[in-house]
Structures are given as C-alpha cells and as structure tokens.
C-alpha positions as CSV (number, residue, x, y, z in Angstrom):
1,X,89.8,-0.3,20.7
2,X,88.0,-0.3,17.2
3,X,86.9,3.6,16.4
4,X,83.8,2.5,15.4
5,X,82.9,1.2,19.1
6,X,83.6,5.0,20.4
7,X,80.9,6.3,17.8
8,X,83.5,7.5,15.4
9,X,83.3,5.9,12.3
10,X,86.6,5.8,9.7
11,X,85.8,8.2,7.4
12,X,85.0,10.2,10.3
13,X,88.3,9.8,11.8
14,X,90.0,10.8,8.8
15,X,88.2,13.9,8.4
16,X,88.9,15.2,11.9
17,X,92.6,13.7,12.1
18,X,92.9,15.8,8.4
19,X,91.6,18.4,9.6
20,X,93.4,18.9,13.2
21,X,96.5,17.8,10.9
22,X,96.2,20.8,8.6
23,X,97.4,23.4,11.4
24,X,100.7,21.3,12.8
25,X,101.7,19.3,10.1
26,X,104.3,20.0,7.3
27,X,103.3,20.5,3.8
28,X,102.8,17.4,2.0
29,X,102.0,16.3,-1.3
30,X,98.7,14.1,-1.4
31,X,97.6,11.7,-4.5
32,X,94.4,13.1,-6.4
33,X,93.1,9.2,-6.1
34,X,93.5,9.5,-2.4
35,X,91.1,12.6,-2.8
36,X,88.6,11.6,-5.0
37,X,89.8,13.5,-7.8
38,X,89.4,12.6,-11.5
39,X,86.6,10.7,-10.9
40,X,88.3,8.3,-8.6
41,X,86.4,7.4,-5.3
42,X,88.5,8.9,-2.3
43,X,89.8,6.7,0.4
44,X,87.8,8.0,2.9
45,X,84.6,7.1,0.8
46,X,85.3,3.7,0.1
47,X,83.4,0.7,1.8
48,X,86.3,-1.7,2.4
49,X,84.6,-5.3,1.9
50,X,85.4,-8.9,3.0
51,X,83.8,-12.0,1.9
52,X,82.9,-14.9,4.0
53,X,82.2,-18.3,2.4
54,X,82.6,-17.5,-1.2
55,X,80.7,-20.2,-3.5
56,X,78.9,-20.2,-6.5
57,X,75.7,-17.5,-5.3
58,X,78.6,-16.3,-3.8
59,X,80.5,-15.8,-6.6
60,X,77.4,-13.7,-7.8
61,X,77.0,-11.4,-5.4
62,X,80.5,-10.4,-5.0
63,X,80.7,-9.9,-8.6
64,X,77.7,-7.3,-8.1
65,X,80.0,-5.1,-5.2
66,X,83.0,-5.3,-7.3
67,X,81.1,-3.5,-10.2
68,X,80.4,-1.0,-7.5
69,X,83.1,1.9,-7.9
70,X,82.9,2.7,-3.8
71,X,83.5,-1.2,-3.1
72,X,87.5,-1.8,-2.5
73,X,87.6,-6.3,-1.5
74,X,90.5,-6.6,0.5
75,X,90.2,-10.5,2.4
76,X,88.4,-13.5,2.0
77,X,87.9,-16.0,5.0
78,X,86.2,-19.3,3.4
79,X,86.7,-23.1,5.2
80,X,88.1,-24.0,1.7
81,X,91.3,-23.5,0.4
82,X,90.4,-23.6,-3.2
83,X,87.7,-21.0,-2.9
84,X,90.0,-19.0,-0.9
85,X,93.0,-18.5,-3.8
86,X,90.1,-18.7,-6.4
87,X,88.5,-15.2,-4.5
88,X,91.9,-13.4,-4.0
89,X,92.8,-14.3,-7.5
90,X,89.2,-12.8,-9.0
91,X,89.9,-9.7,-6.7
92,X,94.0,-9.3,-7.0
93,X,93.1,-9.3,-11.1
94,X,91.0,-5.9,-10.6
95,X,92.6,-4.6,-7.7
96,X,95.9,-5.6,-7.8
97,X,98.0,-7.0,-5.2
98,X,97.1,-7.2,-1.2
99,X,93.9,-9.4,-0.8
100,X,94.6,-11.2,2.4
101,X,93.1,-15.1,3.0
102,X,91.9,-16.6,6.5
103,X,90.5,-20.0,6.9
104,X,88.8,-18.9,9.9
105,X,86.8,-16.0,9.8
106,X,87.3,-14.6,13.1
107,X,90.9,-13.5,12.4
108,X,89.5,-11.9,9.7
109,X,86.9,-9.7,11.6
110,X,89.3,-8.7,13.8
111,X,90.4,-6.6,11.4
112,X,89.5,-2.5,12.1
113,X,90.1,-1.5,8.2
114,X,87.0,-4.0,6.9
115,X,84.1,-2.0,6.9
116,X,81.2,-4.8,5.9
117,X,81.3,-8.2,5.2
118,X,79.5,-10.3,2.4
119,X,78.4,-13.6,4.0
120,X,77.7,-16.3,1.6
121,X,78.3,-19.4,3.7
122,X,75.9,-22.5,4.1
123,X,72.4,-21.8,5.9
124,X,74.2,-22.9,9.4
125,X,76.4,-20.2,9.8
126,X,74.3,-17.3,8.4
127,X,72.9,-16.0,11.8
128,X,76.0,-17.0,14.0
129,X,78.4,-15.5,11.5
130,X,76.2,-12.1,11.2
131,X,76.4,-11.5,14.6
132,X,80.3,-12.0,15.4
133,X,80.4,-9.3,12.5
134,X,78.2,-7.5,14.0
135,X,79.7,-7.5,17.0
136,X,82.9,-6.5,15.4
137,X,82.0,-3.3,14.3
138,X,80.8,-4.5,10.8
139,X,78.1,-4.3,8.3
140,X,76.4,-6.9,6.8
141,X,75.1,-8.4,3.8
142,X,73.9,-11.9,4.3
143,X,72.6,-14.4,1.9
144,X,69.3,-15.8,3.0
145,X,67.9,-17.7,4.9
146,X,69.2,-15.6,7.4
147,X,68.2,-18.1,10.4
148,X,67.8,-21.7,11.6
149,X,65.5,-21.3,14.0
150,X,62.9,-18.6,15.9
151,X,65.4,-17.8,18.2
152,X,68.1,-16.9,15.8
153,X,66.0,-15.1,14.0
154,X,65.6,-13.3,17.6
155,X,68.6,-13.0,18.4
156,X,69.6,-11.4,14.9
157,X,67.2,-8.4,15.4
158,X,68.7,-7.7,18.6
159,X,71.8,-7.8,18.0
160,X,72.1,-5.4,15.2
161,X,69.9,-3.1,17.0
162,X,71.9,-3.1,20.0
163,X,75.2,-2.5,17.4
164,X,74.2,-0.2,15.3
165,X,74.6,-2.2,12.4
166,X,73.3,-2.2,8.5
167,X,72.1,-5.5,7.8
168,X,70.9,-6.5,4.3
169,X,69.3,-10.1,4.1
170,X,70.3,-11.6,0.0
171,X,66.7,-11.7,0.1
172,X,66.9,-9.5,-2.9
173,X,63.0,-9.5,-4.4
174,X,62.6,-6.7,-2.2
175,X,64.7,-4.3,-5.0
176,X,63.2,-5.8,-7.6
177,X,60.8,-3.2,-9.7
178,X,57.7,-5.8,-10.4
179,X,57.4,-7.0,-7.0
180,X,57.8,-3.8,-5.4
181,X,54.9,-2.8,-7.7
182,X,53.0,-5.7,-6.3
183,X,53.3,-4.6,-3.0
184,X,52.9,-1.2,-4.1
185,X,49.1,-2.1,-5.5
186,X,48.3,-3.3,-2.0
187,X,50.0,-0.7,0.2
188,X,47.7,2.0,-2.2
189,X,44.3,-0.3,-2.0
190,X,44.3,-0.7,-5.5
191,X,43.2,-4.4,-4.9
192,X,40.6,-3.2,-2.2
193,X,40.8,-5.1,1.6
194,X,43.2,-7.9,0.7
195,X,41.9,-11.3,1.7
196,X,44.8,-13.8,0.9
197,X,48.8,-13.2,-0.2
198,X,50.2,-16.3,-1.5
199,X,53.9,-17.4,-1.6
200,X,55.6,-19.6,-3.7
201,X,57.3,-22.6,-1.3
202,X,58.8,-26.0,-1.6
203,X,58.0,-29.0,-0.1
204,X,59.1,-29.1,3.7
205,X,60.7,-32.1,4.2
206,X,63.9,-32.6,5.0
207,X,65.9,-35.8,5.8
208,X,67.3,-36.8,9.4
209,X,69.8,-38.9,7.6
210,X,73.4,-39.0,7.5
211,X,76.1,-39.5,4.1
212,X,78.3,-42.0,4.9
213,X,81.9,-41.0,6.1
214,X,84.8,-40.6,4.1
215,X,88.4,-39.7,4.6
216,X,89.0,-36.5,6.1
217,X,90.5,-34.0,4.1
218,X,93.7,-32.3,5.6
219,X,92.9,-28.9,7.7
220,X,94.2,-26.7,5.1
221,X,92.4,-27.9,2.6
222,X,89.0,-28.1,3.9
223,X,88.5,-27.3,7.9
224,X,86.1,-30.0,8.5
225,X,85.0,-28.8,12.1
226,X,85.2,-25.2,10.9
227,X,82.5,-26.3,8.2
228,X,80.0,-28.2,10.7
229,X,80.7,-24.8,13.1
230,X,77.7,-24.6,15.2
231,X,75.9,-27.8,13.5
232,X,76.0,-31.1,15.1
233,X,79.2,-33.0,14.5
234,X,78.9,-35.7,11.2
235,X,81.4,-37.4,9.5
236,X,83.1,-35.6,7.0
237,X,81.5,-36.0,3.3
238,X,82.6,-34.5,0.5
239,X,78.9,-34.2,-1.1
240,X,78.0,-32.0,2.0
241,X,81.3,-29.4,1.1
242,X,80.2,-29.3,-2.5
243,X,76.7,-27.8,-2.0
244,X,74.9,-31.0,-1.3
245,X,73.9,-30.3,2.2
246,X,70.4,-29.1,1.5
247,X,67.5,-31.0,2.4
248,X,69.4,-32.6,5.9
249,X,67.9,-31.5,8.8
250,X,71.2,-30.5,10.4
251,X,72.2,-28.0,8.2
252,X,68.5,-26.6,6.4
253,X,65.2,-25.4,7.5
254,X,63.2,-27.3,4.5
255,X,61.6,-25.9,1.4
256,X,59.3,-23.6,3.6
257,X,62.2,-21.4,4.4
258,X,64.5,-22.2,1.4
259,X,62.3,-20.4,-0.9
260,X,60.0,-18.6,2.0
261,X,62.7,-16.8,2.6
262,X,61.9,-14.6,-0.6
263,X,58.4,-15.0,-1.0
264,X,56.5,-15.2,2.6
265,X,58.7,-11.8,3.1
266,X,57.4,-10.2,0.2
267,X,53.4,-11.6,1.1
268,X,54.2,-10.5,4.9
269,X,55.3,-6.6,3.0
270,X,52.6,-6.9,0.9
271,X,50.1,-7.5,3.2
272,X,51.0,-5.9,6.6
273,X,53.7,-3.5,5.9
274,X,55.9,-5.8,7.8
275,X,54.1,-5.2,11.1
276,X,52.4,-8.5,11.7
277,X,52.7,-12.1,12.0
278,X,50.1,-15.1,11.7
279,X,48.4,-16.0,15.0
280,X,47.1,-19.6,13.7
281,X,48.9,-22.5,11.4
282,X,47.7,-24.7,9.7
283,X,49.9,-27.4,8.0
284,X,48.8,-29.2,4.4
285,X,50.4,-31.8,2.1
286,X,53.2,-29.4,1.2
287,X,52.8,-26.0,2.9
288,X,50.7,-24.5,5.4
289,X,48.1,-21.8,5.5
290,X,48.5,-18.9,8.2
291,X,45.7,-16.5,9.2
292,X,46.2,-13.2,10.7
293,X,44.1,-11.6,13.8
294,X,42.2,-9.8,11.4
295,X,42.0,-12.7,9.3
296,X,44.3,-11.8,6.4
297,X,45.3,-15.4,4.9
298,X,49.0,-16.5,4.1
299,X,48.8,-19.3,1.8
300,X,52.3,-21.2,1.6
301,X,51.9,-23.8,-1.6
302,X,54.0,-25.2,-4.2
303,X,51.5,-26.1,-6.9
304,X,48.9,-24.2,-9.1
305,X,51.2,-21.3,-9.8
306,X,50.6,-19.6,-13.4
307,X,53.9,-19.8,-14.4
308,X,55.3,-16.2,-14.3
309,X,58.9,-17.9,-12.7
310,X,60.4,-19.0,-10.0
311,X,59.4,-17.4,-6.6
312,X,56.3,-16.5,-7.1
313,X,53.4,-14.7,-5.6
314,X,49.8,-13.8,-5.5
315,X,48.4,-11.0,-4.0
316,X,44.5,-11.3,-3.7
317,X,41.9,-8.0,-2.8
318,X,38.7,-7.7,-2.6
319,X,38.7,-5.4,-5.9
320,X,41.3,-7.4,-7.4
321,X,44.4,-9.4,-7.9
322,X,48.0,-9.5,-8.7
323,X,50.5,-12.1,-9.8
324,X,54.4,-12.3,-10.3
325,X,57.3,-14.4,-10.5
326,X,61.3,-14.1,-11.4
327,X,60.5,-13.6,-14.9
328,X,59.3,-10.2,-14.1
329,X,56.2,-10.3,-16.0
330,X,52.6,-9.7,-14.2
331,X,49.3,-10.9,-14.5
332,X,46.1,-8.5,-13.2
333,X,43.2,-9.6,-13.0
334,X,41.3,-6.4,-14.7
335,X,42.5,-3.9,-17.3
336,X,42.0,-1.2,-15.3
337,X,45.1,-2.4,-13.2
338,X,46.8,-3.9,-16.7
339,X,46.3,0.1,-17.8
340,X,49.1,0.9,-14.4
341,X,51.9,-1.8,-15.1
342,X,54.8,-0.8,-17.0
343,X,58.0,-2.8,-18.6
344,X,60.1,-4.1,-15.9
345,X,63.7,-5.4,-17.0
346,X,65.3,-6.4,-13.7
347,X,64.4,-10.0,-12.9
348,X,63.8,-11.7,-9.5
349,X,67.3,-13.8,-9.7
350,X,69.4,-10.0,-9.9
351,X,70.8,-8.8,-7.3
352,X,72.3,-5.8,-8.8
353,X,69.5,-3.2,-7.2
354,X,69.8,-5.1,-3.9
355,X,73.5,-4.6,-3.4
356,X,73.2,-1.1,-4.6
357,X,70.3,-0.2,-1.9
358,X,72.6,-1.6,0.7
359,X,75.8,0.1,0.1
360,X,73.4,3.9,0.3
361,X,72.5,1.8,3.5
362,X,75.7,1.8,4.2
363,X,76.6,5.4,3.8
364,X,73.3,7.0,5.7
365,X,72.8,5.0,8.0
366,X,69.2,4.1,7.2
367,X,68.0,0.7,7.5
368,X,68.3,-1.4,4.1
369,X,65.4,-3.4,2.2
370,X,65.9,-6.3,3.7
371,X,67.0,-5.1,7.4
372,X,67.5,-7.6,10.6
373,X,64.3,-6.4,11.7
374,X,62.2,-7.4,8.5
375,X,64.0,-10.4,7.8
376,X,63.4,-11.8,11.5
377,X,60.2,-11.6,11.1
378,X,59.1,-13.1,7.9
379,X,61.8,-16.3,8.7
380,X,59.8,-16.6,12.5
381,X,56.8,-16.9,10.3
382,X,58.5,-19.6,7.5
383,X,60.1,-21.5,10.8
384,X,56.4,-21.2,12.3
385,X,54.7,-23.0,9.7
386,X,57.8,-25.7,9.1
387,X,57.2,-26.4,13.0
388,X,53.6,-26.9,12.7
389,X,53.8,-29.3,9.0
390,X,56.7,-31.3,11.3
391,X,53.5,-31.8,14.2
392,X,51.0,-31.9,11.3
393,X,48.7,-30.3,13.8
394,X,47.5,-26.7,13.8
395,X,49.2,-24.2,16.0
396,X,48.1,-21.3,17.8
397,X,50.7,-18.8,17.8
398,X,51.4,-15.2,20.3
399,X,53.3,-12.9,18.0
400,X,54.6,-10.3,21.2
401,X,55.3,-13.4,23.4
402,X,57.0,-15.1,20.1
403,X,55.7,-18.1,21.3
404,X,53.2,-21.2,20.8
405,X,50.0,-21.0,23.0
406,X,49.6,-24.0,25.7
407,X,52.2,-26.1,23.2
408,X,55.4,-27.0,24.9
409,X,56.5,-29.8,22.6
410,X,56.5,-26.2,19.5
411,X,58.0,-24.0,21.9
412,X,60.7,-26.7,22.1
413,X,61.4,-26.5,18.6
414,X,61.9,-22.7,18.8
415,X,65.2,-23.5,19.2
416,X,68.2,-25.8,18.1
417,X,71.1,-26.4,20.3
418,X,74.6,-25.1,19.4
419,X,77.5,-27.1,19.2
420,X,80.4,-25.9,21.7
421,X,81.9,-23.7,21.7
422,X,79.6,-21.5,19.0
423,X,76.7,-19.6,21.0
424,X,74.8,-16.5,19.7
C-alpha cells in the first residue's frame, strides 16, 4: 500500500521512522547531504519528479524544475524512444546516474518514491493521464489545455478533490507579474463595474480529416497505440508524432481552447474571481461572445488587438481600461492608472514563477495558481463557446447543472467517447 494513501506522506514517514529509530537503533554515521547540511536540500525535502511526454515545451518546463534545488528527476515515461534517452541523458548529466525510462507511463506511476509528475504529452492525454497520477498518489503539473471536453474538465476537478492532490494547469499567465496586475486593477475597482474582459483566441476550426497512412514504426521506437491512447484509432503518420497533430479534431479542441486556455482563464479571474461562468453564447466569424447573469461580457476574438504580444487581453470598467500581452508591457487608458504600473520583466511565455508557485504548492498543501478547480472552469467555458461556433447558433447555458438549456444535440457534445480500454 502507497503511504501516501494512509495520510502519511514520505517525508512524514521518515520523520517518524527517524524518530522511533533514534531509541532502538545502533549508532550510525549519516551523510550531511542526506540532512540538508551545507546548503544541500535533505532527502526528506526533496520533491522527487517524473516527466511524462517530454517534447519541445516539454523540454522547457522541465528545464524550469531542474533549476529548482528541491527538484531531484528520477524517470521519464514518453511513447518515443528518442525522447526517452534524450530526457535521461539531460537529467543523468546533472544528476548523475539512475534515471529510469518507461514507454508506458503506468509502470512508471506505480512507482511510491515519485512524488509529482510533469505532464507534457499531446492535448489527448492531458486529462486521462492527470488523473491515473492522481490516482496514484501524485502531484501534478500539467501543460494546458488540461481537457478535451466538458466532461473531462469535470471529471478532473473531482478527481483531485476526492485525492487530495496539487494540480498546476501550464497555464502559466497566472504567475506572471503584468497580468496579475491586470486582474489586480479589477479585483480593487480601479476600472469601476467592469463591462467587458476580452481574450485573445484563434480561429476555431479544426479539420475532421485524416494524414494518410504510412509504415508503422516498430513498438520500441514509437508505440503507435500508446500515442492515439484514448483518441480514435488512425493510421499511423509520422507528421501527427512530430507535433503536427493540432488543428484535427481527434486530437485538439480548436483555437478557442488552444490559446483560451490562457487568456479566457485570466478574463474569467479577472472578472469573477473565478466564481462564474457565461449563461449565454453567442458564436461569430472567429470567436464567440459570452454574457454573464449579471451581464458581464466575455469577448473571445482574434483580431483588433493593440499589439502588446501574444495572448492578450482587455479588461474594460466603467472608469477605465486595461491592456496586456506576453510582451509584458501595458496600456491604460488614463494616467491616473499609468501613475500605478511599474516595470515588469517576467514575460507571458516564462514559466519560471509558475513552476516555483507550484512546488510551495507542493510543500503546504495549498491549492496552486492554476488548481483543477480553476482550470475546469475556464476550459468548460472555452469548450462552451467551441460547441456553440460548431452549431453557429447561440446557446443558453446552466452553469450548476453544467449543461445546455432544452439543447440535446450541445449536451451531446459535452462529451467525446473514449477508446477502450482508457476511461476517466
């Protein structure tokens, strides 16, 4: 039985199994690295971390843990042979010998030493993948968009409450010092009642298409039905295994939840705390606009943007507005808010902060930025809108119910069936 399903964690089993230790055991001579002396983090301390699906953001991300003197990588479970050998390598070169590789992840999560996992996989896996680590005992850090559908967005939420999980969604904006100053000028009613939040999305469309087959690779190599995982089954392309699976339906939500992920999270912050979602949608060319019961507006649009970077958004008040983007720079619409802004020097694309805010997550057992409960609700709203531009018909939508109103073709699309044998 894993100790952290009996409420003990590790480092608390260490401490009492030292302790009890002390008064039986024989005298023994203990390494000052093991103890956390000379400036060395003890073992105790350390958040032992596993990677799952390392690619190029990947690559990133686990590049911002490693920099993290409390992070020790120990495995790497990835479909891919290549990128398996190419993480150990990276990881064996700072910490030496003993970084294990799986092909299938599983085998890896069954492993009681691993105490979170870095998911970095394609959009299909994100949500089944978080919750078998979940369920393992594990905490998570999960590149976005965390879900495929309403449901898995559902089904997240729950599961790491029921767990006791941390959950940190790569939506990483949400450490970043000029949009949390954003939100910050809302949350203090510097911009007066707030009439509109805007977010920066792509076009929604995405292509019901298929690439033509080619030879399947050998298992080691790349684990073509390990790949597809829950997905529909395709014939094996290598275009799909080298990144270029966005934009099918099968295996992404669209360009509302691509970059939605980020910004309709921060406009939902912004503008309700995190407590609400839209009641109506209506679809346009190449977004949608949302209205809230108390007739807040959620503007999704991918034009007209004032060129501050990517992921932008717009924060409107009756006293006022705000404006920002990746580059971290702001526009206000009056110098008396100008007169409150300072220099901010972490961009949008960093996710130094994020990792950071996640790993205290980690330790204290208080939810991160970008928690299961947050992040299911801004992707119910991005999968809300995506499902009314695919209808091109407004939608009437019953936030406690999580459900369309008197619209069973939407409510179908709530969902998308699993392939066996993956279920959530």
């Amino acid at each position: 039985m894993a100790l952290r399903k009996t409420g003990l964690t590790r480092r608390g089993f260490l401490r009492t199994a030292a302790g009890a230790g002390a008064a039986f055991a024989a005298p023994m001579i203990v390494p000052g690295r093991a103890l956390g002396l000379n400036g060395a983090i003890a073992a105790s301390e350390r958040v032992t971390l596993a990677g799952l699906g390392i690619g190029p953001r990947g690559s990133y991300v686990l590049g911002c843990f490693m920099d993290e003197p409390v992070v020790q990588f120990t495995a790497i479970a990835d479909v891919r042979r290549d990128r398996r050998e190419q993480t150990r390598q990276r990881a064996e070169e700072k910490y030496g010998p003993g970084v294990s590789m799986y092909r299938d992840f599983r085998e890896m999560l069954d492993r009681q030493d691993i105490d979170a996992v870095l998911i970095a996989t394609g959009d299909r896996w994100h949500t089944p993948a978080a919750v078998c680590a979940a369920r393992a005992g594990k905490d998570v850090y999960c590149e976005k968009p965390c879900s495929m559908t309403i449901d898995e967005s559902q089904a997240l939420a729950e599961t790491f409450e029921r767990h006791g999980r941390i959950y940190q969604a790569g939506t990483q904006r949400r450490s970043v010092e000029n949009f949390q100053f954003a939100a910050g000028l809302c949350h203090n009613g510097k911009l007066g009642k707030l009439t509109a939040v805007h977010a920066n999305t792509r076009h929604p469309a995405t292509s019901h298409d298929w690439l033509p087959s080619q030879p399947e690779p050998s298992q080691d190599e790349v684990d073509w039905d390990l790949w597809l995982g829950p997905a529909p089954w395709r014939p094996f392309n290598r275009r799909y295994v080298d990144g270029g699976w966005r934009g099918f339906f099968d295996f992404h939500g669209g360009g509302i939840l691509e970059w939605g992920a980020h910004t309709v999270d921060l406009a939902n912050w912004a503008g309700t705390r995190d407590e609400k979602m839209p009641v109506r949608y209506e679809p346009t060319e190449s977004g949608c606009v949302c209205t809230y019961g108390d007739g807040l507006k959620l503007v999704m649009r991918d034009q007209n943007w004032m060129g501050l970077g990517t992921c932008s958004v717009r924060f409107e008040g009756e006293d006022g507005w705000v404006e920002t983007g990746d580059s971290g720079r702001l526009e206000l619409s009056s110098g008396r808010l100008r007169g409150e802004q300072r220099k901010f020097d972490e961009i949008g694309t960093s996710a130094v902060s994020h990792v950071k805010n996640f790993l205290e997550s980690v330790r204290t057992r208080k939810p991160a930025h970008s928690n299961a409960d947050v992040v299911a609700r801004s992707h119910i709203i991005c999968h809300a809108a995506y499902i009314a531009w695919q209808l091109g018909r407004p939608l009437d939508f019953n936030p406690e119910k999580v459900e369309f109103v008197n619209d069973n073709e939407a409510n179908r699309m709530r969902s998308r069936a699993l392939r066996a044998p993956w279920r959530i």
